[in-house]
RONUMI-168160 format. One line per field, with one value per atom (N, C-alpha, C, O, CB): x, y, z; residue number from 1. Coordinates in pm, 1 decimal, decimal comma. Glycine has a CB too. Layout:
% residues N
x = [X  ...] $
y = [Y  ...] $
z = [Z  ...] $
vexmi = [NUM  ...] $
//
This chain:
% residues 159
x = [1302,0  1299,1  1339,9  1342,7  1164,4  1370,5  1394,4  1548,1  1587,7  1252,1  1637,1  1813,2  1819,0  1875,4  1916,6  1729,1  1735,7  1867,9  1907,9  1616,2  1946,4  2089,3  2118,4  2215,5  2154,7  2007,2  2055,1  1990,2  2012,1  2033,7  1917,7  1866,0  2006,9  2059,9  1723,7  2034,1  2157,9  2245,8  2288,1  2233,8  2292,0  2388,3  2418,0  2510,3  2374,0  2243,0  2218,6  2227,0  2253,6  2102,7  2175,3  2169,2  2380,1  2445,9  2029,4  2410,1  2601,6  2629,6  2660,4  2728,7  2610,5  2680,0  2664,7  2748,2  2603,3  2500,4  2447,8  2519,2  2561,0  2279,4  2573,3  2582,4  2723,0  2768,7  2518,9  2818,9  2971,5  2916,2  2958,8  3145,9  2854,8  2853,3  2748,4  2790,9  2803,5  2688,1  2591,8  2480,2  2372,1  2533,7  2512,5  2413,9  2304,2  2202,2  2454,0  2305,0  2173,1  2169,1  2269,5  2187,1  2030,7  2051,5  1970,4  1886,9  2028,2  1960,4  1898,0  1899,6  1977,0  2012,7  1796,0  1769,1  1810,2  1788,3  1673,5  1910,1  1955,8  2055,1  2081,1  2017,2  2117,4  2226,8  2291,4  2302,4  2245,9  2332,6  2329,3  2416,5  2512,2  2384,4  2333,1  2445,1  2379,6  2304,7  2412,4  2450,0  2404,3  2304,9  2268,9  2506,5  2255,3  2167,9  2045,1  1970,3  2170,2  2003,4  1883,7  1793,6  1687,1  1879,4  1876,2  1805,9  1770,2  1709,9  1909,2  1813,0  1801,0  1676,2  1577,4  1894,2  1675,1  1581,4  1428,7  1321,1  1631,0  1481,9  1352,3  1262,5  1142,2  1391,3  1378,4  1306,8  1278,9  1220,1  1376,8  1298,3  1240,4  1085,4  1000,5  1310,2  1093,0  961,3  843,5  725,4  968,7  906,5  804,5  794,1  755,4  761,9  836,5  810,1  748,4  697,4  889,1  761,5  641,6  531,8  441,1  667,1  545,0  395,9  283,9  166,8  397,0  403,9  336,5  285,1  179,9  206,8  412,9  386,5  450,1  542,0  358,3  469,8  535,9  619,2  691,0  458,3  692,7  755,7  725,3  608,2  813,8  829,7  879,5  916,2  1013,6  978,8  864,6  919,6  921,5  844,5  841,7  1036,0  1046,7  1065,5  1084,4  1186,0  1043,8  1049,1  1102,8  1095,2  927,7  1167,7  1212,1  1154,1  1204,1  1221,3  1032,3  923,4  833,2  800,9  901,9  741,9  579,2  515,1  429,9  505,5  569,0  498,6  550,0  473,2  527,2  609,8  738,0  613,4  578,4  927,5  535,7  478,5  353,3  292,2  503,7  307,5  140,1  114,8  7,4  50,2  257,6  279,7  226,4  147,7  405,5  313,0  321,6  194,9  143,0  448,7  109,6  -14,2  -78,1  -51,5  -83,8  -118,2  -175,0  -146,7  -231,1  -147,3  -14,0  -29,0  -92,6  -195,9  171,5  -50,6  -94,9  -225,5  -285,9  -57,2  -283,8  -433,9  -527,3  -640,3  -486,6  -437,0  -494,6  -519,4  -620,7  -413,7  -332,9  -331,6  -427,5  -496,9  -224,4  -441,3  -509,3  -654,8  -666,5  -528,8  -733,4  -859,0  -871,5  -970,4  -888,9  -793,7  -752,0  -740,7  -801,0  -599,7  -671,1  -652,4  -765,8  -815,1  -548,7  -801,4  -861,6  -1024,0  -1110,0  -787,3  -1046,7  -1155,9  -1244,4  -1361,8  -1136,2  -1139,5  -1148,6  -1220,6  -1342,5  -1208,1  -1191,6  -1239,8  -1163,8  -1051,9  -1205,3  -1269,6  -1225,4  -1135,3  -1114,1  -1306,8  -1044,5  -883,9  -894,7  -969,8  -781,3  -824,3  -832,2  -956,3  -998,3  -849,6  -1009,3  -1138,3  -1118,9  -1208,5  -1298,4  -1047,9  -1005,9  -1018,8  -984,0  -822,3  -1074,7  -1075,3  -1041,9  -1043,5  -1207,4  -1002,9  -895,0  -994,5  -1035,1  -742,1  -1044,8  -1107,8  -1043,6  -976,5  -1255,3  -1061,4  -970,2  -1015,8  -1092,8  -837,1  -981,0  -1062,4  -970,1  -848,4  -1095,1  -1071,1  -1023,4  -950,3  -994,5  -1163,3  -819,3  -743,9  -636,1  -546,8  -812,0  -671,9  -505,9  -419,0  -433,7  -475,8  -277,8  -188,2  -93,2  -71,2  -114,6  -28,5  25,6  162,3  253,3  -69,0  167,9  323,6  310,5  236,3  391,1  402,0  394,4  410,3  383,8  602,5  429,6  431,5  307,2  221,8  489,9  277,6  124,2  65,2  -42,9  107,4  89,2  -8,9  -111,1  -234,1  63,7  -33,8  -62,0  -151,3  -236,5  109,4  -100,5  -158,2  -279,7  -392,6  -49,0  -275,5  -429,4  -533,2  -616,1  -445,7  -521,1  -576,3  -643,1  -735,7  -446,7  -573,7  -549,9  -675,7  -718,9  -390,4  -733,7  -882,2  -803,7  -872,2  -1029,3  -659,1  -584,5  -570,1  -506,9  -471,1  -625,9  -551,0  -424,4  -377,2  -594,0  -373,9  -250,5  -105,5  -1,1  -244,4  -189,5  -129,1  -95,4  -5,8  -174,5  -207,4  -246,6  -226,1  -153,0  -416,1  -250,1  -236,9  -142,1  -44,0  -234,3  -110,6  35,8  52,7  148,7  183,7  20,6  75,0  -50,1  -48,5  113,6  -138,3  -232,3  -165,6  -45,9  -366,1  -258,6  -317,1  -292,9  -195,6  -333,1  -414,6  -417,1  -471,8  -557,2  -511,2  -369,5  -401,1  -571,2  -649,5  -329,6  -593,4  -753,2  -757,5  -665,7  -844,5  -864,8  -902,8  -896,8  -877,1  -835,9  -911,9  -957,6  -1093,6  -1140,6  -818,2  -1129,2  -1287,4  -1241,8  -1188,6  -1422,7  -1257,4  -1270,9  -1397,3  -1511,1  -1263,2  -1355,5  -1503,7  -1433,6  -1313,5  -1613,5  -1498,7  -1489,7  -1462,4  -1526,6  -1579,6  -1317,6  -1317,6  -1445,4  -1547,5  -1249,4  -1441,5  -1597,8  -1701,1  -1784,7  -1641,9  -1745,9  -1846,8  -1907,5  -1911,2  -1738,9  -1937,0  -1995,8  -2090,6  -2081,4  -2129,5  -2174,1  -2313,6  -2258,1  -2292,2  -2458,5  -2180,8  -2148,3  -2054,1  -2066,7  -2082,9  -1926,0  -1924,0  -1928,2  -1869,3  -1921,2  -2053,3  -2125,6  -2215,0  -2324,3  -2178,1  -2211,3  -2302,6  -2240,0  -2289,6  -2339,0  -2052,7  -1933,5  -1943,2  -1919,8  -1774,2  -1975,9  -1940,3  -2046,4  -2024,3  -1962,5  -2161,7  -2311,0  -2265,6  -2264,2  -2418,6  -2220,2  -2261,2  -2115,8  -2134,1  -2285,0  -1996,8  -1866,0  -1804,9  -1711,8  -1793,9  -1889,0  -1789,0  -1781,7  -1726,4  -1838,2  -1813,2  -1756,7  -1616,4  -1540,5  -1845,1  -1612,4  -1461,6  -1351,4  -1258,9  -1512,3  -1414,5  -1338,7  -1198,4  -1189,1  -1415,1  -1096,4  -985,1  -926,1  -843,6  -869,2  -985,0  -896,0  -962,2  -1046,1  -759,6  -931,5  -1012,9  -889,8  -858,5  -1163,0  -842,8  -671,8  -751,3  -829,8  -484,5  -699,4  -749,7  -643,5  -567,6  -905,5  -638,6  -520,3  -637,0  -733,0  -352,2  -611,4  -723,1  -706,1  -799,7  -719,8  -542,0  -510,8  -518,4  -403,0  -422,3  -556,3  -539,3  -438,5  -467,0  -686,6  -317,5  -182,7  -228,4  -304,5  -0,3  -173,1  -212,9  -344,2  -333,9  -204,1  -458,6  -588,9  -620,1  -726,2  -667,8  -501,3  -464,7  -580,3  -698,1  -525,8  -527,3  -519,7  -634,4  -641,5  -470,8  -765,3  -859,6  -866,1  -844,5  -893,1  -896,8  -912,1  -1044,5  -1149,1  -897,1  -1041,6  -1149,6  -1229,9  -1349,7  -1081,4  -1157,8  -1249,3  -1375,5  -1486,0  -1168,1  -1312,7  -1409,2  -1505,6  -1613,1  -1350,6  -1469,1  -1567,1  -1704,7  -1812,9  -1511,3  -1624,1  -1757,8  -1828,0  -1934,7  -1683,2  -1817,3  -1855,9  -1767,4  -1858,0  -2015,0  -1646,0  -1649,3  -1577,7  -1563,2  -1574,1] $
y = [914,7  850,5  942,7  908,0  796,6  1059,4  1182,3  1228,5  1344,0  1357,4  1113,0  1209,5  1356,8  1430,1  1181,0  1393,9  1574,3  1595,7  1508,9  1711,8  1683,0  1678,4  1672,0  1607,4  1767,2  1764,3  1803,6  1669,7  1672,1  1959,2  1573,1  1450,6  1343,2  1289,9  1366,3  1344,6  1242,5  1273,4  1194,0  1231,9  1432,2  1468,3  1431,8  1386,6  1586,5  1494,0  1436,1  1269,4  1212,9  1475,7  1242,7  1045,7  1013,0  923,9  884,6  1088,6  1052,2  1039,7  937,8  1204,6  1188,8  1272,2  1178,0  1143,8  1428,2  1132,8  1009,0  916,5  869,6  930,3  839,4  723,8  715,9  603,8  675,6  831,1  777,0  810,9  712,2  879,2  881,9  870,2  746,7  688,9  1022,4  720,9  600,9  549,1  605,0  634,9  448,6  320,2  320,6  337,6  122,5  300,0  196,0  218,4  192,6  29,4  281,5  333,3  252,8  320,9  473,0  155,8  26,3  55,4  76,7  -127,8  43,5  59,7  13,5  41,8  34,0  -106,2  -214,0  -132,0  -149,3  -350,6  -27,8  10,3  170,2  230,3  -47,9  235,4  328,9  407,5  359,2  326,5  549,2  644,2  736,3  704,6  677,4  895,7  1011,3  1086,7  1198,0  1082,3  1032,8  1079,4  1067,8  1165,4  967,9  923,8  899,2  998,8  1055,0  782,2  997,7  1087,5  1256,6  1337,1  1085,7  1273,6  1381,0  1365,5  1398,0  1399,5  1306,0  1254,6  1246,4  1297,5  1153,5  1140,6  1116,6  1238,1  1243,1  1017,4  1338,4  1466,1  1563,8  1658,6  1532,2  1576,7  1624,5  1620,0  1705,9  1600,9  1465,7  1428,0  1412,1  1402,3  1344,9  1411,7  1457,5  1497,9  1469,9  1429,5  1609,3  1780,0  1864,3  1970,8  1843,3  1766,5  1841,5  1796,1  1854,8  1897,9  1636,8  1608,9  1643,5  1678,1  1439,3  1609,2  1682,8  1547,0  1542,7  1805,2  1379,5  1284,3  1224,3  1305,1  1214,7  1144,9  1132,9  1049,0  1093,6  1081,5  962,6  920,1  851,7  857,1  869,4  774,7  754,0  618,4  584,7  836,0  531,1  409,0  375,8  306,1  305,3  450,6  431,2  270,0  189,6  524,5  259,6  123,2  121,0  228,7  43,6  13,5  -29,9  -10,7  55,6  -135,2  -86,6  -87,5  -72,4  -66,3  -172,4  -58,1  -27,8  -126,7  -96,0  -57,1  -247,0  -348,6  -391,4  -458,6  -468,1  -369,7  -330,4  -245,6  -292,8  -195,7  -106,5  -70,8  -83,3  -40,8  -13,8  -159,5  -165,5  -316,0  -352,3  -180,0  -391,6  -472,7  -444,5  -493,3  -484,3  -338,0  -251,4  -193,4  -206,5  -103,3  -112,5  -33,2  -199,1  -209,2  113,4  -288,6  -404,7  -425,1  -421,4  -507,6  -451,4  -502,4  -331,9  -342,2  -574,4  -240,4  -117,2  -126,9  -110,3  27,0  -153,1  -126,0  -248,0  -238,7  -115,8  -357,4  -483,0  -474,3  -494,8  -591,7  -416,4  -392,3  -314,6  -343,3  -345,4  -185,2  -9,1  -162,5  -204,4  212,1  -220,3  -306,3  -391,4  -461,9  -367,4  -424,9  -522,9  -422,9  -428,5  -610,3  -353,3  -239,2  -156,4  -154,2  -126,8  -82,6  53,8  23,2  66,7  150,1  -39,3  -118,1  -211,4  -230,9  -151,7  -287,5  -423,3  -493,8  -490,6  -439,1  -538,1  -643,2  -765,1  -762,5  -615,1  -899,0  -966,5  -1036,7  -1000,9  -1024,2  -1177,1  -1173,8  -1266,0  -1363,5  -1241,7  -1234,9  -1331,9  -1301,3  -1376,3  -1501,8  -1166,0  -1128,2  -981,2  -918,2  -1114,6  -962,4  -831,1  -860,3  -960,4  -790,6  -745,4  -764,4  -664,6  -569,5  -791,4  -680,4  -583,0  -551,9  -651,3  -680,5  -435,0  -478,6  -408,8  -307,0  -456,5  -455,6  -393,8  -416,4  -512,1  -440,2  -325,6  -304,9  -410,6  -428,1  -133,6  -464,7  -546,2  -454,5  -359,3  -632,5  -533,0  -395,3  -322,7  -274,0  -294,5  -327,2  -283,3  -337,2  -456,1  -305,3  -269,8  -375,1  -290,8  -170,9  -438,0  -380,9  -306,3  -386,8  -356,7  -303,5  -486,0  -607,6  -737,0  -789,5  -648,0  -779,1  -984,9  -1011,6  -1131,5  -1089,5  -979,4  -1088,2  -1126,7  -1041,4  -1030,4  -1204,4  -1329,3  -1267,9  -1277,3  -1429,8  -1117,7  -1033,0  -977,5  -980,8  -919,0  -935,4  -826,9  -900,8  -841,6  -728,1  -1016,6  -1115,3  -1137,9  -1126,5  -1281,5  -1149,4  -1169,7  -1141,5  -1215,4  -1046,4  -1012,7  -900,8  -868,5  -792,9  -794,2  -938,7  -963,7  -1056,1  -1147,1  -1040,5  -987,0  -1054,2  -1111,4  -1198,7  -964,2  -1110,3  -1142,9  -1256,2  -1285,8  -1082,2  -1375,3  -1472,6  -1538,8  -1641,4  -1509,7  -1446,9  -1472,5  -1448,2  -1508,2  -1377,7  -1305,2  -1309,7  -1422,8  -1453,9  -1218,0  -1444,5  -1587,6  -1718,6  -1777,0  -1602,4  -1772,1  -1874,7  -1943,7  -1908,8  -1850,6  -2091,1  -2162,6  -2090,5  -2148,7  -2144,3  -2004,2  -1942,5  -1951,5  -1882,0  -1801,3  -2055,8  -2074,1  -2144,1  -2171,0  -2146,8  -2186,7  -2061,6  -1923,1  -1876,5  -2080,3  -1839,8  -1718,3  -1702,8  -1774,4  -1660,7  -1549,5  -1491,1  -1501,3  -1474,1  -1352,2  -1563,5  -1503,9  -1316,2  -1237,9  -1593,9  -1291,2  -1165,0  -1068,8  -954,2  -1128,6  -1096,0  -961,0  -1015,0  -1127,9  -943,4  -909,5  -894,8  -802,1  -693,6  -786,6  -834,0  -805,9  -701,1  -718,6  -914,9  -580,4  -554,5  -507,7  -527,7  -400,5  -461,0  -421,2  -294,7  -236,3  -449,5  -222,2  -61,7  -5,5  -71,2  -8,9  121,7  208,1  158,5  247,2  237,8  44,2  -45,2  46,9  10,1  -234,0  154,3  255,1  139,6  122,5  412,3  77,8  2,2  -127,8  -188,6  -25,5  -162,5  -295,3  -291,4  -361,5  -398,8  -167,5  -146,4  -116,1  -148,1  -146,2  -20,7  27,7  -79,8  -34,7  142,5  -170,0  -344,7  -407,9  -471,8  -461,7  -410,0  -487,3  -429,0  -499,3  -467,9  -304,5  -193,1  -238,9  -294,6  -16,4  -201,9  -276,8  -391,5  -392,5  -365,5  -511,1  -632,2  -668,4  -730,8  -749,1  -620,0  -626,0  -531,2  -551,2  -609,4  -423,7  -285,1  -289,0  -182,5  -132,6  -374,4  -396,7  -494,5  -519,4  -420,8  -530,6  -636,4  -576,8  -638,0  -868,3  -409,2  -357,0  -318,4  -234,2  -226,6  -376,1  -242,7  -156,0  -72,9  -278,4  -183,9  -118,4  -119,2  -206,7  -194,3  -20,9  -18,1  36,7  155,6  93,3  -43,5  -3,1  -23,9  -109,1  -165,6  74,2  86,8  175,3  247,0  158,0  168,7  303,7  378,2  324,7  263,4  513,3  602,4  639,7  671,1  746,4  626,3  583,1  438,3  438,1  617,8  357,3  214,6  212,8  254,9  141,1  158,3  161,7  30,5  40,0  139,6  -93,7  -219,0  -292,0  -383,9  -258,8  -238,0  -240,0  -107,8  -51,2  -192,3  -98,5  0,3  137,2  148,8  -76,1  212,4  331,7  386,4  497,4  376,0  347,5  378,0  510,3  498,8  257,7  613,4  713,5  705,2  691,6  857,9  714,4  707,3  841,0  846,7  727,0  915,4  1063,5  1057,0  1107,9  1146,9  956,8  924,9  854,9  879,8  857,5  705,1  643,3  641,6  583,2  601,8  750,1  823,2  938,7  959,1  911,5  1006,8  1099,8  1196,8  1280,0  1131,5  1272,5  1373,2  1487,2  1606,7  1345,3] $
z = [-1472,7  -1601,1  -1713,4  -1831,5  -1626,9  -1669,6  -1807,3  -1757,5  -1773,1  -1808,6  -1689,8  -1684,4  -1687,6  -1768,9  -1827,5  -1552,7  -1611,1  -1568,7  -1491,1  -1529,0  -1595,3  -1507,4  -1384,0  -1344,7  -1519,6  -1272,4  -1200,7  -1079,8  -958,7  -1203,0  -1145,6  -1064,3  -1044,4  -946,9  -1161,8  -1197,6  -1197,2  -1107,9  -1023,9  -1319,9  -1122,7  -1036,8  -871,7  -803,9  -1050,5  -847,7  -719,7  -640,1  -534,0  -716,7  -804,2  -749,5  -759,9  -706,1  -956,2  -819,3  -863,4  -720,8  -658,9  -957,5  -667,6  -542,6  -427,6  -343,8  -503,1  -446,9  -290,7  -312,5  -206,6  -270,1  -443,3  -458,7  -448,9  -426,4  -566,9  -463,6  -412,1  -260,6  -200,6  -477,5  -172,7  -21,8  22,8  122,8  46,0  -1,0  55,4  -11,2  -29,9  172,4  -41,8  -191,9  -142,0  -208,9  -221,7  -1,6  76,5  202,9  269,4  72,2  276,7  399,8  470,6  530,2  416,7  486,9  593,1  769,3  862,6  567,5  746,1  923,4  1034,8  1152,6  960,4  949,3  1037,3  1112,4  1231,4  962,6  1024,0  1016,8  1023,0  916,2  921,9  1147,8  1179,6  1015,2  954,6  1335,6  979,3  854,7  971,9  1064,3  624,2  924,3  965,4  881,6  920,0  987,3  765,0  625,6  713,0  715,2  460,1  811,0  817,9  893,7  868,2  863,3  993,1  1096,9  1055,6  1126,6  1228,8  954,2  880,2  839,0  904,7  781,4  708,6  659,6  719,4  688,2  640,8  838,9  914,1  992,3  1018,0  1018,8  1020,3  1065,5  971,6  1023,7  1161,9  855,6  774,5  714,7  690,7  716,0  702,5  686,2  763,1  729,6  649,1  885,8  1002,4  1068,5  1182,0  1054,1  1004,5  1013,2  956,5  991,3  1000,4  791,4  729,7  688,8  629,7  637,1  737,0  736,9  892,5  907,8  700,9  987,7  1101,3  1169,8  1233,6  1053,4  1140,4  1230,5  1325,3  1339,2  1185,8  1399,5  1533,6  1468,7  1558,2  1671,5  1396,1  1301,9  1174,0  1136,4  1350,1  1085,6  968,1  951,8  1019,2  945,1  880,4  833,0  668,2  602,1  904,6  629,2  477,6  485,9  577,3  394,9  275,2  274,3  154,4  95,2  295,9  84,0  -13,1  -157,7  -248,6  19,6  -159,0  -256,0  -216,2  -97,6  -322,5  -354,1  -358,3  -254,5  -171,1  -521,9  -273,1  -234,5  -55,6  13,1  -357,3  -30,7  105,7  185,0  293,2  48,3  130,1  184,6  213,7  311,8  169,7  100,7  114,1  211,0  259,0  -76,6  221,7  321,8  465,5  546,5  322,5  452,9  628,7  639,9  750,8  655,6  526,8  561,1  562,4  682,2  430,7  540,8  590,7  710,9  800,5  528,1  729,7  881,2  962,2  1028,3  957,3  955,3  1047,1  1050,5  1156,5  1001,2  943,4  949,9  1035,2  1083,2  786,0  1032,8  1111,8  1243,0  1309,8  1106,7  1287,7  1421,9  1466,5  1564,0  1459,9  1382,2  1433,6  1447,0  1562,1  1245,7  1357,8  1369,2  1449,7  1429,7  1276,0  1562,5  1673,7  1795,8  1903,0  1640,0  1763,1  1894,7  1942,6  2055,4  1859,1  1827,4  1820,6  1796,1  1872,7  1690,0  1705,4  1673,1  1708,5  1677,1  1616,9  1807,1  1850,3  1754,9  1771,7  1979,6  1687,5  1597,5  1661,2  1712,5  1431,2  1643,7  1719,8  1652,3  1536,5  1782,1  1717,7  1712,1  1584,7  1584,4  1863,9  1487,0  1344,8  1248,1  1160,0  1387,9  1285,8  1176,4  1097,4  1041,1  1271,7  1103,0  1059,9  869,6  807,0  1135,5  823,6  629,6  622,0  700,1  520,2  510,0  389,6  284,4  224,2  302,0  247,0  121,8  19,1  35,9  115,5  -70,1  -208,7  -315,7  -324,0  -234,1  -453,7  -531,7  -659,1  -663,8  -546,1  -747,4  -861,2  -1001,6  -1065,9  -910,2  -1012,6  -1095,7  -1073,8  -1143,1  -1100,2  -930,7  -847,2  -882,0  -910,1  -706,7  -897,6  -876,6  -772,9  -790,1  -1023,0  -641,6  -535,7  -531,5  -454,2  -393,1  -616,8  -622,1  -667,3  -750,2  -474,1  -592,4  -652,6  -476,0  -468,1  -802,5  -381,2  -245,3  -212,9  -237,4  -106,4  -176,5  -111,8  -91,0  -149,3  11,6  39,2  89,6  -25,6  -29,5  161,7  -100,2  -162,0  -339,8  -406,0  -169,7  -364,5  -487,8  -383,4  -431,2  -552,0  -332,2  -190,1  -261,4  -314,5  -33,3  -258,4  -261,7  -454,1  -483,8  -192,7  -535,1  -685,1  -704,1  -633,4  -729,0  -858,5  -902,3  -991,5  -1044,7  -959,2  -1054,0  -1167,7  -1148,3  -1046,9  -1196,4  -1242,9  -1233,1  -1256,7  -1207,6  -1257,7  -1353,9  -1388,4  -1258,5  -1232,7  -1517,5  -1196,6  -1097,3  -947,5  -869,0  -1083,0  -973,6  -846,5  -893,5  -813,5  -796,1  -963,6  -1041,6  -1016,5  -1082,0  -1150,9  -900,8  -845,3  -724,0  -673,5  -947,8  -649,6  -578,4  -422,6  -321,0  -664,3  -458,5  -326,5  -237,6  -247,8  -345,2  -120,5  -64,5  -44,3  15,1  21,1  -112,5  -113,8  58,7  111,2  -246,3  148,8  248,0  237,9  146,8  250,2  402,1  407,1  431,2  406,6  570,1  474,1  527,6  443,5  483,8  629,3  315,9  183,2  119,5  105,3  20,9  93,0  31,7  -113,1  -89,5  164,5  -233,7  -330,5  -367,5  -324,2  -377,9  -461,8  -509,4  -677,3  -695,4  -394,7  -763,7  -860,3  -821,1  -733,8  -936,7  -914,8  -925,5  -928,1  -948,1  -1049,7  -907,3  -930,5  -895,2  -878,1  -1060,1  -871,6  -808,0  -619,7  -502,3  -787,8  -684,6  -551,3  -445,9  -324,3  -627,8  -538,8  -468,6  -428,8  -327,4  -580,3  -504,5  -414,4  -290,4  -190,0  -504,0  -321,4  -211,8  -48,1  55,1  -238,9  -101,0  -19,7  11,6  45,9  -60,9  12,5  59,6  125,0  217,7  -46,3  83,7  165,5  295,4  393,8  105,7  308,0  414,8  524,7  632,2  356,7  471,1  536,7  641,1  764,2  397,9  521,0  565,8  689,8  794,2  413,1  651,7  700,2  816,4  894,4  590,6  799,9  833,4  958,8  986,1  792,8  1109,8  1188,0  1187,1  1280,8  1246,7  1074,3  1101,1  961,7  908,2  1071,4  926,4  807,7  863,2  952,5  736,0  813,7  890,7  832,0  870,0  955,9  705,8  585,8  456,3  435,3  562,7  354,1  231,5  123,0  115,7  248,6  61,9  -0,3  -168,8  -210,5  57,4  -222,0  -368,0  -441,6  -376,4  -377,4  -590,8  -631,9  -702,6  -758,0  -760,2  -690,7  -739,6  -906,5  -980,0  -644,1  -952,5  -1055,5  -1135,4  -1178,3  -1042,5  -1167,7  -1200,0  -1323,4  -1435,5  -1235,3  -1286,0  -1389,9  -1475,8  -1572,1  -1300,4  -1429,7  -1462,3  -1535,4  -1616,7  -1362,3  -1494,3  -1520,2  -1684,9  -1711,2  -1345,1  -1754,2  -1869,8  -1779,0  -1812,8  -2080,4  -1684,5  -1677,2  -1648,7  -1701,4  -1770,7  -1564,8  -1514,9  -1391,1  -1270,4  -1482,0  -1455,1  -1339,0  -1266,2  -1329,7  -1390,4  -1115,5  -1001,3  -1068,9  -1096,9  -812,5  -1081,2  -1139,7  -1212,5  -1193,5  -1245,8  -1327,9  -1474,0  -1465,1  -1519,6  -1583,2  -1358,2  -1292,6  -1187,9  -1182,2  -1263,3  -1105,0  -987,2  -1065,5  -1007,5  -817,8  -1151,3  -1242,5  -1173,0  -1168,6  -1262,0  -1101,4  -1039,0  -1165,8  -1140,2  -890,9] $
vexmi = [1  1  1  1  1  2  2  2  2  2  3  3  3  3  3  4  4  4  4  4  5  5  5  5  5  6  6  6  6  6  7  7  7  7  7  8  8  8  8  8  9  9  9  9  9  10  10  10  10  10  11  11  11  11  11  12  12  12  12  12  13  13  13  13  13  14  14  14  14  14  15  15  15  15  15  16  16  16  16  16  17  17  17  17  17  18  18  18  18  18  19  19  19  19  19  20  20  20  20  20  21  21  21  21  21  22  22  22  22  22  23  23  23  23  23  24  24  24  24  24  25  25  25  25  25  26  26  26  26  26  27  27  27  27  27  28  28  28  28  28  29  29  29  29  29  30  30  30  30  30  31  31  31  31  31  32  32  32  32  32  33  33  33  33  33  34  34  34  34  34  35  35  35  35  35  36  36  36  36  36  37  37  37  37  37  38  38  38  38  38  39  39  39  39  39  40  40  40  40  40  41  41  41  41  41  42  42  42  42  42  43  43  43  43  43  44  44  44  44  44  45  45  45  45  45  46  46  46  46  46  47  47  47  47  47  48  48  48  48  48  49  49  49  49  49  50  50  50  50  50  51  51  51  51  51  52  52  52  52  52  53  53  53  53  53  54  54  54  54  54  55  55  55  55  55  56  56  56  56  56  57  57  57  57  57  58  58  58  58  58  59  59  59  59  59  60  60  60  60  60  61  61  61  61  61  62  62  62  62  62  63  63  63  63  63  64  64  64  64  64  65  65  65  65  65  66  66  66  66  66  67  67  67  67  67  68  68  68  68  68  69  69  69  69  69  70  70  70  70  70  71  71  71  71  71  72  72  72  72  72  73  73  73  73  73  74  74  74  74  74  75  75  75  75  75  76  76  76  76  76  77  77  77  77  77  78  78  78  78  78  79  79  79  79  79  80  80  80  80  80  81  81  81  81  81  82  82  82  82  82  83  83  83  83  83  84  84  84  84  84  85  85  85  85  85  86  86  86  86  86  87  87  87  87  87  88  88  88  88  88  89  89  89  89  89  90  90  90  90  90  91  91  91  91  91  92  92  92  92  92  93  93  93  93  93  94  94  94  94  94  95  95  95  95  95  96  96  96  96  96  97  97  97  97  97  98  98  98  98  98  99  99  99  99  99  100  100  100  100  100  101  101  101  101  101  102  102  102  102  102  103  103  103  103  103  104  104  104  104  104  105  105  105  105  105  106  106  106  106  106  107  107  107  107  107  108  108  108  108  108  109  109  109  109  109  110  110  110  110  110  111  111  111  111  111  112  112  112  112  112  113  113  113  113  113  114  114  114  114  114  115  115  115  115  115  116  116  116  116  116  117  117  117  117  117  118  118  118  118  118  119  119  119  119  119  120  120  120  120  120  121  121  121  121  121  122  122  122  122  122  123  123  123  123  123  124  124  124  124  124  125  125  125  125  125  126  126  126  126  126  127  127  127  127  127  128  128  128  128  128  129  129  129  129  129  130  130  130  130  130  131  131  131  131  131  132  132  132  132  132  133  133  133  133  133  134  134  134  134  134  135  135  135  135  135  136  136  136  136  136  137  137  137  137  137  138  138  138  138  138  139  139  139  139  139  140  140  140  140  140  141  141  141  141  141  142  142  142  142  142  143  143  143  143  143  144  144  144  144  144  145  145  145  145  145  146  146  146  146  146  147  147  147  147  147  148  148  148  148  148  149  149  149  149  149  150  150  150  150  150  151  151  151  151  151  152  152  152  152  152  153  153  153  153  153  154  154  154  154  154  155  155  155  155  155  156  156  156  156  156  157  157  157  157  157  158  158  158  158  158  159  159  159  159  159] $
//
């Protein structure tokens, strides 16, 4: 967002060699790429994604499966819980997941299998967990809150 030179340059240089590197679709950039990154994170592979919302897609479904597989939670009970305030996109999954009405609003049925709590809400959480946490598969929150005008997790837990 600040045109430093040497970003543009870089985005110029990619963009006369390759716009868009889709998976569908063999370049020689990717495989680069892909071993780079997991190499230094130190994982058995890589599934970049498009958007914000592209990914918190995929960590939904991963976390369902890992709660079906790994978990065994039984088949169609798996919850999401997520905190009120987030914002992770506009697709169904993810408005699911949204205390916003503006966001939801025309757009039902909303996905089952999310449990709502309030940001910073330690105790009620910690009650979802209690009452749920055999059929939890996942607990997706932003520790920053952009949307919700800018709530830090820091300020809220006292840390």
């Amino acid at each position: 967002g600040h045109c430093h030179p040497k970003i543009i340059k870089a985005f110029q240089e990619q963009a006369e060699r390759l716009t868009l590197s889709s998976r569908a679709f063999y370049n020689d950039r990717f495989p680069v790429f892909a071993e780079r990154l997991t190499s230094m994170f130190g994982y058995e592979m890589v599934l970049p994604m498009n958007t914000g919302a592209e990914g918190v897609e995929t960590a939904l479904k991963l976390a369902r499966k890992w709660g079906y597989e790994k978990k065994k939670i039984p088949k169609n009970e798996a919850i999401i819980v997520s905190c009120c305030g987030c914002f992770h996109g506009r697709t169904l999954a993810v408005i699911s997941m949204s205390c916003d009405n503006e966001a939801t609003r025309g757009f039902g049925p909303l996905l089952p299998g999310h449990i709502k709590v309030d940001f910073g809400d330690a105790v009620a959480l910690e009650k979802i967990f209690k009452e749920h946490g055999d059929r939890i598969a996942g607990f997706l929150f932003e520790p920053i809150q952009g949307e919700a005008g800018v709530s830090l997790l820091s300020n809220i837990i006292g840390c």
